[in-house]
N, C-alpha and C positions, 0 to 999 in steps of 0.2 A: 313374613320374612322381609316385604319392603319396608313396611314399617318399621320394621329395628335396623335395616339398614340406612335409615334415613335417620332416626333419634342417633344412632352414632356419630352420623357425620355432622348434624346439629351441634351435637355435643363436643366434638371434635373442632367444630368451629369457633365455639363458645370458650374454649381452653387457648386455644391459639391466639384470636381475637384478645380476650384477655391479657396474655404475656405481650402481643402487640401495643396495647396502649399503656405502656408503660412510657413515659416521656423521654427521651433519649436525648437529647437538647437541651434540657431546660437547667440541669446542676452542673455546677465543673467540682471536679476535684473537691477534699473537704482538705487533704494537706496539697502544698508543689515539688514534693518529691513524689517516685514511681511508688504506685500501691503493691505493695508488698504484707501477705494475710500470713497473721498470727492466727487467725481464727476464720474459718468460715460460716456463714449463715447457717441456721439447722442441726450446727455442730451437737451432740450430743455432750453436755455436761452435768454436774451433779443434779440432778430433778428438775432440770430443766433441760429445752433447746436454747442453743446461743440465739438470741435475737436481731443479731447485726454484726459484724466484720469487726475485724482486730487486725488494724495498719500499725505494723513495725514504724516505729520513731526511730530507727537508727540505734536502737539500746539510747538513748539521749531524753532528756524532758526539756521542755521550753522550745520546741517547732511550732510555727503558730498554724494555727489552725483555722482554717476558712468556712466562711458560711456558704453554701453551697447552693445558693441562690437567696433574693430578696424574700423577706420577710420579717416575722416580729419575735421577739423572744417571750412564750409563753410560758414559761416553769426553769426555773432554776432551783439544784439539790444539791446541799454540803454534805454528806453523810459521812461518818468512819467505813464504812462498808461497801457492798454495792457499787452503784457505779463512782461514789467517790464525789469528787466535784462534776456535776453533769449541767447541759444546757439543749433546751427544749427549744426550737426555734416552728413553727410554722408558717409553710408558704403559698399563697395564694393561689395553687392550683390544687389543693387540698390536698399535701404532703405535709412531714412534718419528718424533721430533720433532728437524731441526737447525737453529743458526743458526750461522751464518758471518759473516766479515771483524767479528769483534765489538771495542768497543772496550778493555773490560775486561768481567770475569763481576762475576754479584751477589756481595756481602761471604763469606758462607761457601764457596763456589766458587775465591772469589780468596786468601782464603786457604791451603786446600788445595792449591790446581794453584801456587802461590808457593813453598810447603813445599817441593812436590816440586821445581820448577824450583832451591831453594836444595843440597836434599841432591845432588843431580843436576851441580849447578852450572852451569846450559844452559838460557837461555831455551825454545827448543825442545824441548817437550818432547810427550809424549802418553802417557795414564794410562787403564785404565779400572775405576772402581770399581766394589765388588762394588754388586748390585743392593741399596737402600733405605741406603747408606752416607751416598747423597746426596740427601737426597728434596728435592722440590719440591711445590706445591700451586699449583693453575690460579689466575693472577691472581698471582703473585707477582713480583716483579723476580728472575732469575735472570741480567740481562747488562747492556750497554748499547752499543747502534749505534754500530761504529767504520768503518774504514776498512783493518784491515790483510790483509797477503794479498796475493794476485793483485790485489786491486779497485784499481779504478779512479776512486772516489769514494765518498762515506759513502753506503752502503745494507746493508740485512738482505736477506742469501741466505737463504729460507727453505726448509725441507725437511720432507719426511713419508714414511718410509718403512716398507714392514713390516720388524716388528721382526725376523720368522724368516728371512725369504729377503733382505731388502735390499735392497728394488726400491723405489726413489723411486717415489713417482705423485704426479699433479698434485694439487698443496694444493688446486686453487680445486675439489675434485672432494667437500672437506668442508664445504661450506657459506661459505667467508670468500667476502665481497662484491667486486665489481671493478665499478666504473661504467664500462660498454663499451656503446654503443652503436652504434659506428664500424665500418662493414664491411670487413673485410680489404683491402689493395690491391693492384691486379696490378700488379705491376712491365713487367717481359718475357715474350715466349713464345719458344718455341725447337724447331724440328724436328730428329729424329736420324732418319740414313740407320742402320740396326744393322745388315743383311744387306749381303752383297757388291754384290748387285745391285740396291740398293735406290739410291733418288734420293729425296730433296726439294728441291720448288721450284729443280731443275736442280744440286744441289750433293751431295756428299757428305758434304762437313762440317757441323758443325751449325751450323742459318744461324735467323736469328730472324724472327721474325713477325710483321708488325706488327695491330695491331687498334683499332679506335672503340667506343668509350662509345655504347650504341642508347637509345633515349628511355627505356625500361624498366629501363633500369639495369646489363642486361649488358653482356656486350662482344664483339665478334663482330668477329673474324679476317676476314685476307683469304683468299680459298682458295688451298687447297695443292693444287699439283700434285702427286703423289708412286708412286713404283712402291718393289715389292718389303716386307722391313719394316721399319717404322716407330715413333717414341717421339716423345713432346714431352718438356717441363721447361717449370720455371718460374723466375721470381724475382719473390718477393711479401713483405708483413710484412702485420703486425697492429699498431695503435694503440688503447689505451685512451683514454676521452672527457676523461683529466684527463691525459695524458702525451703528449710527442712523441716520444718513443722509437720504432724501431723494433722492433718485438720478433716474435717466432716466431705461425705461425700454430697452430691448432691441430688440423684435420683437412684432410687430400686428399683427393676422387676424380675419377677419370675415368670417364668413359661414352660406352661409343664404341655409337651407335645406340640407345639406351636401356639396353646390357647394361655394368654395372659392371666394370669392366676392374682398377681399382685402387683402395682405397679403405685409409688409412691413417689413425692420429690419434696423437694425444702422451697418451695417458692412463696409460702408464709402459711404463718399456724396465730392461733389466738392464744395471748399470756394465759385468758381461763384454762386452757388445756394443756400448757406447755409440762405441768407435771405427769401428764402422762406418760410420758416419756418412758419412765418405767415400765409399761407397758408393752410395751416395740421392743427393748431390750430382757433378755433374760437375767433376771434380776437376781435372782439365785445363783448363778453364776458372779456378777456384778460382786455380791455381799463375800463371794469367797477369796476371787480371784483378783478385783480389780478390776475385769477385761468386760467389755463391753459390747453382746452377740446384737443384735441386730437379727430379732426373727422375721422372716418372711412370711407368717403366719399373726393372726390376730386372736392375743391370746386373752384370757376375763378381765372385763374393767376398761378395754380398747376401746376408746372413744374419739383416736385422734382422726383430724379432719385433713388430715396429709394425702390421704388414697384418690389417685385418679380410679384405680381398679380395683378390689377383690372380688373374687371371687371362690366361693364356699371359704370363706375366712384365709385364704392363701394357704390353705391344708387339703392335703393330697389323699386320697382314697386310693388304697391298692388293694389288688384282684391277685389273685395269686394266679402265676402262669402267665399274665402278662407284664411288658416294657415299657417302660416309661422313661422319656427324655428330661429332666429338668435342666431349665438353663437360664442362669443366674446371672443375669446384665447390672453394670454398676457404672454409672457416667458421672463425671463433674462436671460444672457447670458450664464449661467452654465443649462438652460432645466429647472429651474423651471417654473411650469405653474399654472395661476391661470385660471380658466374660468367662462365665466357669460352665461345664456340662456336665449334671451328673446324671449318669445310667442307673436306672434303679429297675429292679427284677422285682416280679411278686411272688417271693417266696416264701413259705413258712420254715423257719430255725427253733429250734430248741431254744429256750432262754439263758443266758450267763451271765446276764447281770440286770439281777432284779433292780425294781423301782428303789429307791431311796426313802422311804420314806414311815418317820418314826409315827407312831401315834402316841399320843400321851391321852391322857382322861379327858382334855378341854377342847371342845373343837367348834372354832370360829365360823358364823356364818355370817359371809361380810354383809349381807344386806339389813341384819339385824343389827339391835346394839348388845354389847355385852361386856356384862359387869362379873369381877373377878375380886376376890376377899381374900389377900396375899398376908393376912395374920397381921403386921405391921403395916402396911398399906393398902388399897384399893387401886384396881384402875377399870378407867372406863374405855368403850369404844363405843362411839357412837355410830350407826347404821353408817354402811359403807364407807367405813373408816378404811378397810383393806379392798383390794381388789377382788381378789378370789376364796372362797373359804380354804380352811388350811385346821390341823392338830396342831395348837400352840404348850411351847412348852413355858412354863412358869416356875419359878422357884422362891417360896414362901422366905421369909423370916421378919426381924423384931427391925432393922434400920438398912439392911439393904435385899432388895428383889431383883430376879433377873424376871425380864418379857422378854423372851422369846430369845432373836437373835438377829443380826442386820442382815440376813438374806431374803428376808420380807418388807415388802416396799409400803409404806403406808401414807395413803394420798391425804385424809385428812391427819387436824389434831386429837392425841385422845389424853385424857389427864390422868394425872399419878396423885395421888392421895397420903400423904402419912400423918399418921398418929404420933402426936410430939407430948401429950400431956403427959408424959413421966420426966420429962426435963423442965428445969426450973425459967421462969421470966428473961434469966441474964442470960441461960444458955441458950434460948432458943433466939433471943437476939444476933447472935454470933453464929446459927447457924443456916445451913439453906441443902438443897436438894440438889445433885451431883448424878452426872452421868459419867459412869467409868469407860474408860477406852480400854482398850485390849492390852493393855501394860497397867491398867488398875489406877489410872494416873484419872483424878475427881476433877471435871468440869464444870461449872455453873450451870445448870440450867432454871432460868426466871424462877423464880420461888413466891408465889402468892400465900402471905402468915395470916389463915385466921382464926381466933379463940386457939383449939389444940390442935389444929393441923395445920398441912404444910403441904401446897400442892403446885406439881405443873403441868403446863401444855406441852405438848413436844409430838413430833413427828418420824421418833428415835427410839427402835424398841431397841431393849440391851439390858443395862445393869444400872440401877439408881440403887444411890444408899444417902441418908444421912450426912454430912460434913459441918466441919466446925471452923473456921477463920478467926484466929482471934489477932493476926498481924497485918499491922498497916501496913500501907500500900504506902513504896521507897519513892525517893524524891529526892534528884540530885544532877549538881549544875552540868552540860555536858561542853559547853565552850566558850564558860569565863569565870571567874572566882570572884568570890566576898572583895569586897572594897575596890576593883580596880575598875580602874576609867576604859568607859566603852564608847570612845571620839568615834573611834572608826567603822564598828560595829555597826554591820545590817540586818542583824538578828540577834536572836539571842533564846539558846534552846536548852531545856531539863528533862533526864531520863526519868518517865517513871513505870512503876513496876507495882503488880500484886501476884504473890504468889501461892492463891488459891481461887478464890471466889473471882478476884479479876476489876478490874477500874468499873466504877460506875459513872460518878461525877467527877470536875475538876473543875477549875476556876481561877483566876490568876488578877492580882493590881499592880498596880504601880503612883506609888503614893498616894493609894487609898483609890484609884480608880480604876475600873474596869477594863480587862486589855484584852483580845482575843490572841488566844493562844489555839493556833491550830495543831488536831493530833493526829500523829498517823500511828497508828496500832502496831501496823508490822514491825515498825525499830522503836515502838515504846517511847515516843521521842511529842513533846509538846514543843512548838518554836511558834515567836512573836517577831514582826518584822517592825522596825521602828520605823518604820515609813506610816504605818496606820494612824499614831500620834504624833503629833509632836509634841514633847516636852521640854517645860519653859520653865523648869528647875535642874539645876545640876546636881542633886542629889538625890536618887531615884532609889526608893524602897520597895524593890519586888518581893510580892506574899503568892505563894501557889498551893491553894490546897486540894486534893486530891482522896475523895472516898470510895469504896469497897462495896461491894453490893451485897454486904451484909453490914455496914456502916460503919466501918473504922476505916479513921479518918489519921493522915500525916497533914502537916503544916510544913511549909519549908520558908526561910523570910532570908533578905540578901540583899546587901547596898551595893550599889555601883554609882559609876557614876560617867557624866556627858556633858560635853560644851555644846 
């Protein structure tokens, strides 16, 4: 008994020590307005954890942006996606500093990553230079708050990661300010029957629970009936005292009888594992509802390294005739806490609502691989493609198959296969391999053509069929016309559009030369800034053309013209 009293507090030392040497002095600020979170670390988002903070720009782009102490710019990345325009900085106490969705970098920065985009000829691009190529010094403008990327509005994705291993941890873990006074909120509570013979509150599926606000501030469930074992979930967010965001909490536990059963926090996870995520949340759920349970239980396939605690997988074993306290503590990261108690009896109930659960002919054993012959297509899974085994259902034919359905989470890729030799050389040019969305509306997904089939990767069970593109992709001026003079003009930008398959390439001159024309996807919009060049003709012949990724191709061409 000393001996495990003393590995605890070891270990207890070793957790605290840790959170202590996080440097608190050594970054200021990355903007000079108050941080105000869009996002917090940990957050739960699509198949992944956020990796870093999301500071409000004021709804505005163009705040500039600070480097957050001395160091060197190692990686810089243009991408349509993702983080957008991002910038890698590392600093000599083995940190390393990112910001994302940025508008442009500071002047020598923009320079560089221009060059290269020029020799390159490719907005997109990503570089990393050698260490001290590119230095920075704390307090300097090295960017400025844009909008491009995945985002969804002007804000700084902020990040902090070690420099050796690459593991985000939470920024707010070095000292930056967050005015949080606000105690997390419980959303839902939800019971899982996990054993065969297990029941709650008379059902086998997972049934929610309701609960009141007690004068103290907790919240206290109604009691559960329950036999055999047992798990909760949740769904809850965190609000800052200046934002209405919902955003991520930042630690769980459960305590079942006063003995810690589960106890988890967001103070850093490795990208290898961040798709886990699916795992921690009930994913079946997720694929019906949207909503996002947060179990307290570790459910097949859990491998994340988030847990200070489990114990027997944060699942409850009930004794019929006896009581049990569960009590669900939920803090952000400033110590507020909110808590829930629920009273659970060990009772045996009748059942009234069976398990859910269909069987069909095919059934997945995730640790294998397994191959399926859908008459017009194949698909593969390769070994622990899914988490947990499951009855998949399949639906056969000649150009389109359903796999399954998006209530099943699937951590690798697995390939789709079709058979195309009954269409002719010019049709199968024109066409490619389509995932339908729930309104039957064909999306691209990558299509590798060889000999007579037609295959892709994807990570997306649902409905693939066949599709055909045979219309260019639109192309058209959005704020200036043929022939007229652009003296005053600081850019100059063209909508363009495909309305199936989707843009693949583009490319743009100006009297036969080379011009970067950057794109942002979400307003379909390509724009050149005439600061990149200067041109030493007044008659300027802009050509833009624009291919499909199935390769039909628009040309668009237009004089204007400049003193």
């Amino acid at each position: 008994m000393g001996k495990s009293i003393l590995l605890l507090l070891f270990c207890f030392c070793i957790i605290v020590n840790a959170q202590e040497n996080y440097p608190q002095d050594a970054f200021r600020s990355p903007m000079d307005i108050p941080i105000i979170l869009a996002g917090t670390f940990g957050e739960l988002r699509s198949n992944h954890f956020h990796s870093g903070i999301d500071i409000k720009t004021k709804q505005r782009e163009g705040l500039p942006i600070y480097a957050i102490g001395d160091g060197s710019v190692t990686r810089i990345k243009v991408s349509h996606w993702g983080y957008g325009k991002a910038l890698y900085v590392a600093h000599p106490n083995g940190y390393t500093s990112v910001y994302g969705h940025l508008q442009k970098f500071g002047p020598e920065i923009e320079e560089y990553i221009k060059k290269v985009q020029y020799e390159k000829k490719s907005y997109e691009v990503e570089v990393f230079p050698k260490y001290g190529e590119l230095k920075v010094t704390k307090g300097n403008v090295i960017a400025y708050g844009g909008n491009t990327g995945g985002s969804s509005g002007p804000h700084l994705h902020f990040e902090i990661r070690s420099s050796i291993s690459e593991k985000p941890t939470n920024p707010l873990l070095y000292g930056f300010e967050v005015r949080d006074a606000t105690n997390p909120t419980l959303e839902k509570i939800y019971g899982y029957a996990l054993s065969d013979d297990a029941v709650v509150n008379q059902s086998k599926e997972p049934i929610e629970i309701s609960f009141k606000k007690q004068a103290d501030g907790t919240f206290l469930a109604q009691k559960v009936n329950a036999s055999g074992t047992i798990g909760f979930g949740f769904i809850g967010y965190d609000r800052q005292d200046l934002a209405a965001n919902r955003n991520g909490v930042y630690s769980v536990q459960q305590l079942v009888n006063g003995t810690t059963y589960t106890d988890y926090d967001l103070e850093s996870f490795s990208f290898s594992e961040t798709r886990l995520l699916n795992t921690l949340i009930d994913y079946d759920r997720y694929g019906r509802y949207r909503q996002r349970v947060q179990r307290l239980f570790k459910a097949p396939g859990n491998k994340l390294s988030i847990y200070n605690t489990i114990y027997n997988d944060g699942k409850i074993d009930i004794r019929e005739g006896l009581s049990y306290q569960v009590e669900l503590v939920i803090k952000d990261f400033e110590g507020n806490i909110t808590k829930a108690i629920i009273p659970v009896e060990g009772k045996k109930e009748a059942v009234v609502v069976e398990k859910d659960e269909e069987k069909t002919e095919n059934y997945v054993i995730a640790k294998k691989p397994n191959n399926y012959d859908l008459v017009g297509a194949k698909v593969y899974f390769p070994a622990n493609t899914f988490y947990d085994n499951f009855y998949i259902e399949l639906e056969k034919g000649e150009d389109t198959v359903t796999i399954h359905n998006s209530r099943v989470a699937a951590h690798r890729n697995f390939t789709i296969t079709f058979d195309v030799e009954k269409y002719s050389a010019d049709e199968r040019n024109q066409m490619f391999i389509a995932r339908l969305d729930s309104r039957l509306r064909p999306h691209y997904s990558s299509t590798y053509k060889r000999g007579n089939t037609f295959t892709t990767r994807t990570r997306n069970l649902g409905t693939y069929t066949l599709a055909k593109d045979t219309v260019a992709p639109t192309i058209r001026p959005k704020n200036f016309k043929d022939q007229k003079w652009l003296s005053n003009y600081h850019y100059l930008s063209v909508h363009i559009s495909d309305d199936l398959s989707g843009v693949d390439t583009y490319s743009a001159t100006i009297n036969g030369k080379w011009i970067l024309m950057e794109y942002e996807p979400k307003t379909n919009t390509l724009t050149y800034n005439f600061d990149d060049v200067i041109l030493d003709q007044k008659e300027c012949n802009l050509e833009v053309i624009v291919t499909d990724n199935v390769g039909n191709t628009s040309t668009f061409k237009s004089t204007f013209f400049r003193k």
